[in-house]
C-alpha positions as CSV (number, residue, x, y, z in Angstrom):
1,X,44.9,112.9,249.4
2,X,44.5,109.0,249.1
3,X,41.9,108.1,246.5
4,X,41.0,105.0,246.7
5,X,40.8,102.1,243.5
6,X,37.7,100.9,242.8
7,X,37.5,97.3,243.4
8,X,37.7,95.5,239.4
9,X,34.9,93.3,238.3
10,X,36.2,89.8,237.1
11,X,35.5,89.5,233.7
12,X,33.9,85.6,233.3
13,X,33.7,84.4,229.6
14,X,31.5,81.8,229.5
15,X,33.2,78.7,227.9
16,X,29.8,76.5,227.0
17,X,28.8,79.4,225.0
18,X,31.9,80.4,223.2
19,X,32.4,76.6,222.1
20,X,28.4,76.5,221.0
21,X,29.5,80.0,218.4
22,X,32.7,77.9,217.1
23,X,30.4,74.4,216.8
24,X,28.0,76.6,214.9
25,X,30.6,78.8,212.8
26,X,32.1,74.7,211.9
27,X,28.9,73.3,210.9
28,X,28.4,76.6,208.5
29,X,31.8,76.2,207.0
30,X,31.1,72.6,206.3
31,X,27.8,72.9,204.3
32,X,28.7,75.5,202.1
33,X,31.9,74.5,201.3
34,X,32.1,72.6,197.8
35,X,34.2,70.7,196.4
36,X,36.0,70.6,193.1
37,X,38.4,68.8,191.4
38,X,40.4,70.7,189.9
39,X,43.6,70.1,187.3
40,X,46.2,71.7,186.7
41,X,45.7,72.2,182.9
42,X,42.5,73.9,181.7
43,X,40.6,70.8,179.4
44,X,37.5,71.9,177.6
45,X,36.1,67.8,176.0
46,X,35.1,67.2,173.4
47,X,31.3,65.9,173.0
48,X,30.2,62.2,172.6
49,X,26.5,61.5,171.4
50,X,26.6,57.7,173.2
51,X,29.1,56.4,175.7
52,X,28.4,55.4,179.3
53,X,29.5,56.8,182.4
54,X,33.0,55.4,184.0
55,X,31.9,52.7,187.3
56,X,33.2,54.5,190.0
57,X,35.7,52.4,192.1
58,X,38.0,52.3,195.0
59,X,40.9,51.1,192.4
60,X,44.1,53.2,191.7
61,X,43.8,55.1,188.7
62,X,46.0,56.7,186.0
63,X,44.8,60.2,184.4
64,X,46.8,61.6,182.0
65,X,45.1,65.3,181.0
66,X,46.7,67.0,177.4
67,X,45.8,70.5,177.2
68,X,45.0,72.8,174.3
69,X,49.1,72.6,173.5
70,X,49.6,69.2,174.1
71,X,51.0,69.5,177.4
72,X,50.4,66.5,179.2
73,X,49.4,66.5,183.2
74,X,50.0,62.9,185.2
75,X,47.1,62.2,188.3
76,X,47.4,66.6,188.4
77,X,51.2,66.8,188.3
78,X,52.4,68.4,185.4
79,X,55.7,66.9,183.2
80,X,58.5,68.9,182.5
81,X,58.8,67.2,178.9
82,X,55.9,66.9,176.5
83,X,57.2,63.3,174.4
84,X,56.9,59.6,174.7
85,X,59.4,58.9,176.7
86,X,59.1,61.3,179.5
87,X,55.2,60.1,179.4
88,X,56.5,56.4,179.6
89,X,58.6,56.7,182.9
90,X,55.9,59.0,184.4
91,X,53.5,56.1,183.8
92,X,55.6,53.5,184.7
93,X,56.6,54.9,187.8
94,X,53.1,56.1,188.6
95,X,51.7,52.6,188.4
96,X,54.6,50.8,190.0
97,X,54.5,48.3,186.9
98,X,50.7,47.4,187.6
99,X,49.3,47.5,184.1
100,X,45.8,46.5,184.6
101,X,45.5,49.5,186.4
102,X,43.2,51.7,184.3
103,X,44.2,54.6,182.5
104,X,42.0,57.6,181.6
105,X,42.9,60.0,179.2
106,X,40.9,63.5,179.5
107,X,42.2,65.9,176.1
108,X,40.8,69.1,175.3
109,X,38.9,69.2,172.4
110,X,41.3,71.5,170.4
111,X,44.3,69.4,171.0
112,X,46.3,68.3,168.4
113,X,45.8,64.8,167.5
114,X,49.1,63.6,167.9
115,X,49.0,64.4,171.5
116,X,46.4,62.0,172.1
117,X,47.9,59.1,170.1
118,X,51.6,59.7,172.0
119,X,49.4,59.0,175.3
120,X,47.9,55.9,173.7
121,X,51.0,54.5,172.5
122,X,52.8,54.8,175.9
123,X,49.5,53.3,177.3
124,X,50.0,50.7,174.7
125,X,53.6,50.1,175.0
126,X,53.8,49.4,178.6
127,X,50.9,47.3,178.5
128,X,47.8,48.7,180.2
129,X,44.8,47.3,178.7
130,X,42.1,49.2,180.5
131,X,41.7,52.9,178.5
132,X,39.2,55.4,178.3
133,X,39.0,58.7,176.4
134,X,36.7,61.0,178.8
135,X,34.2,62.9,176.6
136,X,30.8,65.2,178.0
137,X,28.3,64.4,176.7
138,X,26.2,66.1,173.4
139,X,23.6,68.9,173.9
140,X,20.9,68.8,171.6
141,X,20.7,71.0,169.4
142,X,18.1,73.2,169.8
């Protein structure tokens, strides 16, 4: 007995629509993504009661980040050694010997004062004249 096949349907997927879904999935993804920035040292700042917000520019910047230990953090990358020397090269390297670049310095507020002042004096060593301590500003007390 010869049974005979049934004759298959062709399966169409419909391009126009399956492009619309990805546009659509796309546009979702890209509003309610957010972005951070992120280090790679966790920095809680201290509070400021008057100051004024950094000018935002399009210029190269240096931002060294100290942690709670004193570990210091280079534009997110991390140094292996924690002195003034180490801190030196990595700045001078960094900045490819342009010291009016301008140099932020972003310590946790339970960082050991010594930390700080090793960033300054490589700041001041090499020459950079542009420095900022980054602070958040005071909440008033209730």
């Amino acid at each position: 007995m010869k049974f005979r096949r049934k004759a298959r349907e062709n399966v169409d997927i419909g391009l126009a629509p399956l492009i619309d879904v990805v546009f659509i999935l796309l546009l979702f993804f890209v509003v309610t993504t957010t972005f951070t920035r992120e280090t790679q040292l966790q920095v809680d700042l201290p509070e400021a009661a008057s100051g004024s917000p950094p000018q935002e520019t399009e210029q190269k910047r240096l931002e060294v980040v100290i942690d709670v230990s004193g570990n210091f953090s280079l534009n997110g990358k991390s140094l292996v050694k924690h002195d003034l020397n180490t801190l030196m090269a990595a700045l001078s390297k960094e900045s490819g010997g342009d010291t009016s670049l301008p140099m932020i310095i972003s310590a946790d507020g339970k960082t050991p004062h010594q930390a700080v002042i090793t960033a300054m004096d490589a700041a001041g060593k090499l020459g950079f004249a542009h420095l900022r301590i980054t602070t958040i500003e005071a909440q008033p007390e209730p």
